[in-house]
N, C-alpha and C positions, 0 to 999 in steps of 0.2 A: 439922685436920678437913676443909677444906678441897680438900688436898691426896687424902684419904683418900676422900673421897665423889668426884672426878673421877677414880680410879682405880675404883671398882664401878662407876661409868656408863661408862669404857671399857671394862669387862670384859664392861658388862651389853651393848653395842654390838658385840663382838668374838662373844659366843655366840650374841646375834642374826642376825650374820652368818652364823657357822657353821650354824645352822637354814637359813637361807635357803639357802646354798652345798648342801645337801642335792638341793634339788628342781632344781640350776641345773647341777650341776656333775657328781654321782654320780648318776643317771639311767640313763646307759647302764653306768657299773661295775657298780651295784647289781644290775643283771637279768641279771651273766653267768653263777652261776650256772644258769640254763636250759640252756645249751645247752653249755656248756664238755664234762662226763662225756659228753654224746652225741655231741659231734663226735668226742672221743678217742677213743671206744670204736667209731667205725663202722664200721670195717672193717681198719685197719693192725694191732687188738691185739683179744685178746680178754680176759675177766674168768675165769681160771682159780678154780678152788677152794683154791689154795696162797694166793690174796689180794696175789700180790705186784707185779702189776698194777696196784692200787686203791691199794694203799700205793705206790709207784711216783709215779704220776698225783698221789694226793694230797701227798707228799713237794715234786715239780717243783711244783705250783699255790702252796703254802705258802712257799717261796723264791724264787717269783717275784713273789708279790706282797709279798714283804717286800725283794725288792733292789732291784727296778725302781720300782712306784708312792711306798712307804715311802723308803728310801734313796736312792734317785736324784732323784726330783722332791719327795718333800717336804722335803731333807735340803738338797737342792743348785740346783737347777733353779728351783726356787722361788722362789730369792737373786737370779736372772741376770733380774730386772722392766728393765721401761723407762720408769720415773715410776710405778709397779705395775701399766702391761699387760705381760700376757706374750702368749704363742705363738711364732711359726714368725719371723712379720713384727718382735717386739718383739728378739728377737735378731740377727735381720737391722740392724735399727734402732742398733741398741747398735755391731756390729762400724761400721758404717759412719759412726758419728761419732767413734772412737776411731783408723780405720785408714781411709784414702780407698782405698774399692774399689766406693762406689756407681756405677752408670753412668747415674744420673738426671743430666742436663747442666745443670743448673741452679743448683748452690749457690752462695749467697750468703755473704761474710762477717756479713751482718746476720741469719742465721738464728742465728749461734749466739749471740747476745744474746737467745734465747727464751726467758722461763723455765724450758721443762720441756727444755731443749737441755741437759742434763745428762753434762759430763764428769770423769769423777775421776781426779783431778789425780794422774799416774804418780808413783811413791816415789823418792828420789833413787840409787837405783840400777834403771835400767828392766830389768822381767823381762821376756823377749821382744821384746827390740826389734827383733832380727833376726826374726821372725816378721812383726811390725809391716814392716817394711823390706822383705819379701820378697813379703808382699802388694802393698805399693802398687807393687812394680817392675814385679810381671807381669800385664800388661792380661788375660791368657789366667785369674790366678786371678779376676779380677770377675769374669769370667762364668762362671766355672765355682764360685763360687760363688752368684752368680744363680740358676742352671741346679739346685743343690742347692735352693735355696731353695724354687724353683718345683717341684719334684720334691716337698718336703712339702708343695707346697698345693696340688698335684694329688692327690695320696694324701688330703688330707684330705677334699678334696671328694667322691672317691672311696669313702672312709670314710662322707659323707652319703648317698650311694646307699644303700649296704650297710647300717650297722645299723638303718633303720628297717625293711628287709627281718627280716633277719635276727632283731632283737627281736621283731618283733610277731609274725613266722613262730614261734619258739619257742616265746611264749608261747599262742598259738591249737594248738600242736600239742600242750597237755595234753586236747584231747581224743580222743585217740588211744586212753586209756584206758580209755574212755567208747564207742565205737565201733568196728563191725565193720572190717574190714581193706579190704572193700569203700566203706565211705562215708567212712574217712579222707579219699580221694583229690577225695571231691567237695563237703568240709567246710572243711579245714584253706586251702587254698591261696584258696578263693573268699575265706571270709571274712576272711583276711590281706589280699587286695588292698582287700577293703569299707572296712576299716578304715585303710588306708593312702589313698588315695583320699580319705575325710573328712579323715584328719588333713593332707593337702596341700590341700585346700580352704578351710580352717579357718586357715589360713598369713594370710590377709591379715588377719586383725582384730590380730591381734600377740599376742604371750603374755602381756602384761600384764591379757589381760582375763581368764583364765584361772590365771595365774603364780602365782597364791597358794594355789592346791591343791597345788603340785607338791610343795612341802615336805612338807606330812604325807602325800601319795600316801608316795615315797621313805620318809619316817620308817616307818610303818606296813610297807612292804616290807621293810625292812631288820629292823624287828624279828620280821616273821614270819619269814623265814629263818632268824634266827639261835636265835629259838627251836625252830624244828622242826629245826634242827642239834640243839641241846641236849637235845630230847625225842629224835631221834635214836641218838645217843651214848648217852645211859642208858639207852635201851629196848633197844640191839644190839651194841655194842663199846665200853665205857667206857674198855678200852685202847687207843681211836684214834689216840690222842696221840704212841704211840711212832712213828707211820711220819712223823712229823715230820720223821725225824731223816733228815742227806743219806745216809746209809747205804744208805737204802729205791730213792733217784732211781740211787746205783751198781748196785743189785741189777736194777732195772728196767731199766737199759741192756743190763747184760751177759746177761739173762733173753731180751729182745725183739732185740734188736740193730737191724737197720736200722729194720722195721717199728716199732720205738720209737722209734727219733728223728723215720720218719717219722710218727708221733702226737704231734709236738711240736706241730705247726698248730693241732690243737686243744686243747692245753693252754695255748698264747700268748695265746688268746679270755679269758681270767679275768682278763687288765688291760685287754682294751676299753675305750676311753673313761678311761682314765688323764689322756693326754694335755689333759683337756679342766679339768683341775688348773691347769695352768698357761697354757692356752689363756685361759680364763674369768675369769684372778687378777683383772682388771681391776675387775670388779665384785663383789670382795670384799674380802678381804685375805688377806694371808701366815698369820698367824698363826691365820684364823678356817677356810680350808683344811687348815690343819695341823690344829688340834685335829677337825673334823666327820671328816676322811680318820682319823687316828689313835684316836681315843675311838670313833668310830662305827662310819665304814665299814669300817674297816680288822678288827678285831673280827666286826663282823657277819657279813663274807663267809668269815673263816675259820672260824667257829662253821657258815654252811651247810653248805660243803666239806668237813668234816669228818663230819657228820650225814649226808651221802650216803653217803662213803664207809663208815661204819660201819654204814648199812643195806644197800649194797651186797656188805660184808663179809661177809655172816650172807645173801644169795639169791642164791649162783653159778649157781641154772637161770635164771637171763633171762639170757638170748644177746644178744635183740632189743635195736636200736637205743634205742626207746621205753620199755624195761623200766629200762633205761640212766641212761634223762634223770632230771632235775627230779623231776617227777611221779610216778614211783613210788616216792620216800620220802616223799612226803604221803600222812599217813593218808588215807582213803576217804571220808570222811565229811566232811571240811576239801576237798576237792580242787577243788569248784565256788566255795568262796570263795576258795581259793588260785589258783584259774586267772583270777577276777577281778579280783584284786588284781593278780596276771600281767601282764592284759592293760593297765589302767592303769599299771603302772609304767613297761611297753613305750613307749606312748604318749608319757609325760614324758621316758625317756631319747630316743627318737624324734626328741623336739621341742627337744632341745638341741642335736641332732648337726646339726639342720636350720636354724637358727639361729647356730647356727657356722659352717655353709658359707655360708649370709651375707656374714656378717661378714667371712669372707676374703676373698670374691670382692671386697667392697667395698675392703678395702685393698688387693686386687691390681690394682685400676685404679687405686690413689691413686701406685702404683709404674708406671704406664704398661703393665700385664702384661696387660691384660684389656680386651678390647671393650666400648665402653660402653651400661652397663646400667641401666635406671630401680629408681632408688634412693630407698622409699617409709621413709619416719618413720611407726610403729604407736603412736607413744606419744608426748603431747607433753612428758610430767615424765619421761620416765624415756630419756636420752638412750644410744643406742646399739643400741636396737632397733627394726629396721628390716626389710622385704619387697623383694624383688626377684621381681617378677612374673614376667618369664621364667623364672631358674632355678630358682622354684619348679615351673613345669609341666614342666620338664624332669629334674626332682629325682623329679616325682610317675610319669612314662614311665618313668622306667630303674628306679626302686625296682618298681612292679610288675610289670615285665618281666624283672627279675631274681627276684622271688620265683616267678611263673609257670615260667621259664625252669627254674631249677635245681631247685625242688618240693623240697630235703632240706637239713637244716641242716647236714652235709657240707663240701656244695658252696658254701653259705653260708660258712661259719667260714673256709675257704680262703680264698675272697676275701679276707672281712674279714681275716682274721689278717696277711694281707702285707700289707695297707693300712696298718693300725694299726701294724705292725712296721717297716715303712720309714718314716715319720714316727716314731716315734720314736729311727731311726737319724737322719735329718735333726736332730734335736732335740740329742744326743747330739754332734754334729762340731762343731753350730753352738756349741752351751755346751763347750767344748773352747778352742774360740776365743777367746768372752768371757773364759772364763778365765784365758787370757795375755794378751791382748791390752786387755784390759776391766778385770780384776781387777790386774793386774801380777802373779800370778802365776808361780811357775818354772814354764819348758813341761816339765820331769818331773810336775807335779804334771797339768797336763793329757795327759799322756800316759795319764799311769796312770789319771785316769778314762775317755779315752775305750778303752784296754783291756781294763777291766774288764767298763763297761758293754756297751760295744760286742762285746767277744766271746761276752757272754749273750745279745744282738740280733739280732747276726751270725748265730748257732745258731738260733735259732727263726726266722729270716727263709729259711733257707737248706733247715728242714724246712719250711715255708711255699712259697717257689719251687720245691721239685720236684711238687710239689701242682700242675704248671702248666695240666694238661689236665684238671681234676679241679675247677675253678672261679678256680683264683688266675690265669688268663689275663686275666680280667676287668679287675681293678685298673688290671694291666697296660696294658692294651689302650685305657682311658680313659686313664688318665695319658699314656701316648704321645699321643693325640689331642688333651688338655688342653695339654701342654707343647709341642708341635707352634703350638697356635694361640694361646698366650699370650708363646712366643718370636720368631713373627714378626708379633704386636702390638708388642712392646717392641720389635724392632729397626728394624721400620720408626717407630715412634714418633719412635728415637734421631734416625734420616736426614733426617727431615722434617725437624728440630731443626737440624739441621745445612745445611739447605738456606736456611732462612728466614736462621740466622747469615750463610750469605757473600752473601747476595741482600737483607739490609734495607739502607736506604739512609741518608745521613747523615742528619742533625739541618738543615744548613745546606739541604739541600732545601726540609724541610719549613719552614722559615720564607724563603725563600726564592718558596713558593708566594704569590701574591697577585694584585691586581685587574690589574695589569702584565702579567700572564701568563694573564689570561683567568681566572681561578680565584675565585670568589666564595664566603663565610663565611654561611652559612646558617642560618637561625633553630635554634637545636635542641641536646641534647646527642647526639655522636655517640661510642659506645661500643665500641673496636675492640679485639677479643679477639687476644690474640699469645700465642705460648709462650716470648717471647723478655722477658728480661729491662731489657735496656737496646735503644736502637734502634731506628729506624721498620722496622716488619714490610712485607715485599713486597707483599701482600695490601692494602694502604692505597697503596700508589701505585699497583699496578693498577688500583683502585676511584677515584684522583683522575682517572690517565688516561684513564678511560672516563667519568667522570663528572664534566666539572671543576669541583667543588663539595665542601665539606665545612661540618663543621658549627661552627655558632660556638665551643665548647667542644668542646673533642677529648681522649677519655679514652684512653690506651691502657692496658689492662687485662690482664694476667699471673695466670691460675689456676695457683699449681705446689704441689708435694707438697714438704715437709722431713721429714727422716728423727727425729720425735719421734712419739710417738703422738697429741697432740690438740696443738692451740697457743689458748692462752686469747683469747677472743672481744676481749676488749683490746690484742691484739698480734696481731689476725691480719692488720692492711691498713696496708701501707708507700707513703704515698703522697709524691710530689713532683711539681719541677715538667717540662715539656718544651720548654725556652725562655723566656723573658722573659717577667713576669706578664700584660703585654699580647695575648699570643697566645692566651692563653686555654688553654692542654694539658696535662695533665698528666699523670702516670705512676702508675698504684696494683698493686701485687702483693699479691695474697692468696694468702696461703697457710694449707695444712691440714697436719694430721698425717695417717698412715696410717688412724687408726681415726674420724676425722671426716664427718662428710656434708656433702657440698658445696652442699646444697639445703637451709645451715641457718637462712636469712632467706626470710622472704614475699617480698620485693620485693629484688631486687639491686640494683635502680636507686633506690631511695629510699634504700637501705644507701649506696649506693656516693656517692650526693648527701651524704648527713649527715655522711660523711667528710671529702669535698673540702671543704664548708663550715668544720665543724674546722679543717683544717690553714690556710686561706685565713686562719681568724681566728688560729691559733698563727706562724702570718709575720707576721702583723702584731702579736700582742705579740711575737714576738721582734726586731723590726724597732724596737720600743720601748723593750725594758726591756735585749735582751742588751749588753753591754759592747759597742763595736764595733772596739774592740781584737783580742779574739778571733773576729770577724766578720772580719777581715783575715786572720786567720792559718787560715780555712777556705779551704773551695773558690769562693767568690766571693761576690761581692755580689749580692744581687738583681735585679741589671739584668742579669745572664751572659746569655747566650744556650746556656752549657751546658748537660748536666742533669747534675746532682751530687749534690743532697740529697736521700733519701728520709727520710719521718720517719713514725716511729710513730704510728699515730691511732687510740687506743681510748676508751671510754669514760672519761675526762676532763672537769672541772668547767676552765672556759678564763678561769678568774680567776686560774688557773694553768698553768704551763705542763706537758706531756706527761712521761709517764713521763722519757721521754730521747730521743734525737735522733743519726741515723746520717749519717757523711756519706761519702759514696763518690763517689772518682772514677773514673767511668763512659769508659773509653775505650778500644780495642781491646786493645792492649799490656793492660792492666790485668788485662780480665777473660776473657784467652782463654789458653788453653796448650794442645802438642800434643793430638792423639786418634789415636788409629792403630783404621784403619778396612780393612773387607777388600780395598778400592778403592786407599788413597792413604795415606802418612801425613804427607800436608801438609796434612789436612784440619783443619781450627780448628774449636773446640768450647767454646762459652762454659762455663766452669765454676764458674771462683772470683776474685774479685779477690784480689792477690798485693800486692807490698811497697809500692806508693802510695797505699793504701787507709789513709785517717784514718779513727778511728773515735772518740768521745771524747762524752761527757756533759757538758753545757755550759748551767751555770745561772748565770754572770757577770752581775751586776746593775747594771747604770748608775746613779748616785744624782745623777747631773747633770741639774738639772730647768729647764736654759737652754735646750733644744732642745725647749720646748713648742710650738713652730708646726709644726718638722717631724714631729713626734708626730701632729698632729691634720692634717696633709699624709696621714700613713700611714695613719691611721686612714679618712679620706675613702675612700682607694684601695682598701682594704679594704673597705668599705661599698659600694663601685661596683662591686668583684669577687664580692659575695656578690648586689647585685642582677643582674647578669649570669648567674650563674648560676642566680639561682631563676628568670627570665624562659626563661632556655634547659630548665629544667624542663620548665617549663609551655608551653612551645611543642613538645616531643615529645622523645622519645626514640628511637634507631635504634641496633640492635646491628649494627653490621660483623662477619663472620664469615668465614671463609674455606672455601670448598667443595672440600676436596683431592680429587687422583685424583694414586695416585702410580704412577709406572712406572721400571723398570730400566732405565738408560741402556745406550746400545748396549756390544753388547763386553763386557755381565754374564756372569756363569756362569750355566748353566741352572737352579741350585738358585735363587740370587738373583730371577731374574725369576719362578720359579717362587712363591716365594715372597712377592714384590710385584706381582708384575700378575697374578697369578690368586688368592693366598692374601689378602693385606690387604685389596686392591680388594674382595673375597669378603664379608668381614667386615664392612668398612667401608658397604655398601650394605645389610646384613643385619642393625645393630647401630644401637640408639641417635644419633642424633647430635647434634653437640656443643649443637645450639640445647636440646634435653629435657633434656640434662643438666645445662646450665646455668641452666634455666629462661628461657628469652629468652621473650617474648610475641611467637606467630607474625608479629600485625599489625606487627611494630615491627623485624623482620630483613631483614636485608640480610646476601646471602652472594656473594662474590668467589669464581667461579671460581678455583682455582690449580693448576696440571701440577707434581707435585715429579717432576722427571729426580734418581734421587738412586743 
């Protein structure tokens, strides 16, 4: 019984979902037909009286949305989650823990003890290992897989311009019906931008104050469609059904010829917002997308498409674009509630696609891709929805400067149609890959999906691209400019990275520094941001040089990205020590997933205190309880002057010890292997620690209870190191930062310097910086000039 009643409350949880994924997910699929029959029909094909045009069009929309949205992404696509986000990035994600072709310089062997660091374990005969092999030899496919990457998440941002133009334009243009041919021109395009304009305005309260309409908006949309298909159909060609057949898509080739393939542009527009299936999985499920896409939408939309075509079947004198559309197989009477409906559903698909460009942007800085942006939480229970101020106003300039601009849904669908088409060719190569590489897989088997699919993409991408001076210039013309300025963000990112590697200085410096050398320990915790993993950062000895003074407690702190989507708030800060517990320094790395906000604590320094205090008291039980047998056969004893041990410190009851416990040996040799760079390929590039690296879970219990003095020795030391530290609290806090300006050393190529001392620099003074986006408190920074010659 038991068992019986938590199988109806996952069912009853699973259709909840599907409800919801309605108003979250199909938004923008749900409102394409508007505009699909009017882009088709504008001008490459006309609607003859033989009807075989209409059957034609509605043949090609009927097997595209059953191969592509249907087959492709709910069948296949769907499968290839990463902990169940998907998209562009969770694919990305997937190949890059399975096949080393990230060019993030930072991995750690302790990321992959994340829980969501998820890899499945190849079958004893590997499929694709030559694939696997072939990738990691050639430094040219990471970036040319990069370069694909960034190529869908320029397209899709691209896509966020585009359909909220394009929906809200369609649906405002069922007043055309309604109006002389003269006040079309000074109705339709105003009140599009009126409406676009609010809906960008309206962007920072967040959807959740809003979100709970969007379901039944969507519900109600879809069922109006499909029933005025169905009233449709019986009122005008009950035999609609037969141009189903592929029969109808050969007759309409060989009928129209080029001018039919080129009206493939706008038959592509009837999977709009597909993508946004497997984009969005995160905040549903597999199975609750499947059923809403299959039972719902999937049904609905071809009950529309049908009902047009069968009213269009039965009035071959409308020529007109507008006679064409949507709107004139709504009865007359229905048309002012149909256009309202219209324009609310416009809206909600609108506000997903805006939403989503979000949300990429956000993980395309969590990849080092993108200048940084203030990144606003709209919601406190419901994590993941988030505002980015800038690109929203920038989102809100191009959408109505594009709807103004182009004035016809035409000129609209082109754009969008190559947007949407090339992301889902990005989509397509990248799940290809997973496939063998991810899946184990034979690469026959991924061959033949990316043939299939890829040669129905290819086709519509390709009537799509000749559209180039007809609107599809657009997409274009942003994605160059996007990938232009988020490729020479990552690669000056890389160099910087690279600069700091061969210019930090040892360990034995920094304890080295003391009252001997003029160098004084100052009330305070002093908090110094590095990108560098192990090692004192350059930017901290310039700052002692100049300043010779630091602070009693010295954190050196590492913000970096691992390639999982979220890393649980328990395992996000790997702290140890930097020298002997006496010197008081320590090391913490935080890290994130790609879809995480870095801005997910009030206070980083109260966070960052509650930590150290943690691990200060888990040294001291372990200092007590661990065997010290196996204390010998690690990286040292507590007195090292190394740094070796980073440990886990999440939330923990410390009557116990920590999850578990990582120990790395931290030393050049260790954690560095070649980089081959456009410069040099003697350049060193911290990546990964390699064969000296111990790694081992260690709960050995000592039951010898003769060593009670020195017990309560460690115990004292401990209690002096935690009031040290609450006293260095309370006497202030100061972030150390570093203030880069980078320049091409001499003897660059012109593109190089072009691209760091006019393009970065550019950027870099025009873009967030690091104090906002870390949250530093102005009164409390400190920033270190530093020149990277890189």
């Amino acid at each position: 019984m038991d068992l019986e009643s938590s199988k109806k409350g996952s069912w009853k949880t699973i259709l909840i979902l599907a409800y919801q994924s309605l108003g979250v997910v199909y938004g923008d699929l749900s409102i394409s037909p508007l505009y699909v029959y009017k882009s088709t029909f504008a001008e490459d094909i006309h609607h003859s009286d033989t009807n075989e045009e209409i059957f034609g069009v509605l043949s090609f929309v009927f097997w595209t949305l059953t191969l592509l949205p249907l087959f492709k992404y709910v069948f296949v696509v769907l499968r290839a989650d990463d902990n169940g986000e998907g998209g562009t990035f969770a694919l990305y994600s997937l190949i890059c823990r399975h096949v080393k072709v990230s060019l993030l310089p930072n991995r750690q062997v302790a990321d992959e003890e994340l829980s969501t660091y998820k890899v499945d374990s190849p079958p004893e005969v590997k499929n694709g290992s030559w694939v696997k092999a072939l990738l990691e030899k050639h430094k040219r496919l990471h970036t040319a897989l990069l370069v694909l990457v960034l190529l869908g998440t320029c397209m899709v941002i691209g896509d966020g311009v585009l359909t909220p133009a394009i929906s809200v334009f369609s649906a405002v243009s069922g007043l055309e019906l309604s109006m002389s041919k003269e006040h079309r021109l000074y109705a339709v395009v105003p009140i599009t931008c009126v409406i676009l304009v609010c809906l960008f305005a309206l962007q920072h309260y967040g959807t959740h104050r809003v979100g709970f309409l969007f379901a039944p908006i969507i519900l109600t949309w879809l069922l109006c469609i499909s029933s005025l298909g169905l009233y449709n159909i019986f009122r005008w060609n009950r035999h609609i059904y037969q141009a189903l057949s592929p029969y109808y898509m050969y007759q309409f080739l060989k009928k129209t010829k080029q001018s039919g393939w080129m009206s493939l542009g706008g038959i592509l527009l009837c999977i709009t917002g597909s993508e946004a299936m497997f984009a969005d999985l995160g905040h549903f499920s597999y199975t609750a997308i499947q059923i809403a896409f299959s039972f719902m939408v999937y049904p609905a939309l071809i009950f529309a498409y049908m009902g047009q075509a069968a009213f269009l079947s039965k009035h071959h004198q409308f020529n007109t674009s507008y006679h064409v559309g949507f709107y004139a197989s709504v009865p007359e009477h229905l048309r002012w509630l149909v256009l309202s409906l219209a324009i609310l559903a416009s809206v909600v698909g609108s506000q997903a696609i805006i939403s989503g460009t979000f949300s990429i942007i956000n993980q395309s800085q969590s990849l080092g891709c993108f200048p940084r942006v203030k990144v606003v939480h709209t919601s406190d229970k419901i994590h993941g929805q988030i505002y980015i101020p800038e690109i929203n106003w920038i989102l809100m300039i191009l959408c109505v400067a594009v709807a103004v601009g182009f004035r016809n849904t035409k000129h609209l669908g082109n754009a969008s149609g190559l947007a949407v088409m090339t992301v889902m060719l990005v989509t397509t190569c990248l799940t290809s890959l997973v496939i063998v590489v991810c899946w184990h897989k034979p690469p026959i088997l991924a061959i033949a999906f990316l043939l299939f699919f890829g040669s129905i993409e290819a086709l519509y991408f390709s009537a799509s691209l000749i559209k180039f001076l007809e609107g599809a210039w657009f997409p274009i013309l942003l994605a160059l400019i996007l990938m232009t300025v988020m490729y020479v963000w990552h690669y000056a990112t890389i160099k910087k990275y690279e600069f700091d590697l061969h210019n930090k200085v040892s360990l034995e410096w920094l304890l080295a520094l003391g009252p001997s050398l003029g160098i004084a320990r100052v009330p305070g915790i002093g908090i110094v941001y590095t990108n560098l993993i192990s090692g004192i950062p350059a930017n901290f000895s310039r700052f002692v040089t100049n300043l010779p003074a630091f602070h009693g407690v010295l954190v050196f702190v590492c913000v970096k990205s691992v390639p999982v989507p979220f890393v649980p708030p328990a395992e996000r800060y790997l702290v140890g020590r930097v020298g002997p517990p006496a010197h008081r320094s320590y090391r913490c790395i935080v890290r994130y997933g790609y879809r995480d906000v870095h801005q997910d604590v009030d206070s980083f320094e109260s966070e960052l205190v509650r930590k150290l205090a943690d691990f200060i008291r888990f040294e001291g039980y372990k200092a007590n309880w661990i065997d010290s047998r196996v204390e010998e056969s690690g990286c040292g004893s507590s007195n090292s002057t190394g740094e070796c041990r980073l440990t886990v410190i999440g939330t923990v009851d410390f009557s116990g010890a920590p999850a578990f416990e990582i120990d790395e040996t931290v030393q050049p040799a260790s954690v560095s292997i070649g980089f081959q760079t456009v410069d040099s390929v003697n350049n060193i590039i911290e990546m990964e620690p390699v064969a000296v690296v111990e790694r081992r879970v260690r709960f050995a219990v000592n039951d010898d209870d003769s060593d009670t003095d020195e017990r309560q020795k460690v115990d004292a030391q401990v209690v002096e190191e935690l009031e040290d530290l609450l006293a260095a609290q309370q006497a202030g806090t100061a972030f150390i930062l570093g203030h880069s300006y980078v320049k091409a050393k001499q003897g660059s190529s012109f593109l190089k310097r072009a691209a760091l001392d006019v393009g970065y620099n550019f950027l870099r003074r025009n873009c967030r910086g690091p104090d906002v986006v870390l949250k530093v408190p102005p009164v409390s920074l400190l920033e270190v000039g530093m020149v990277y010659v890189v």
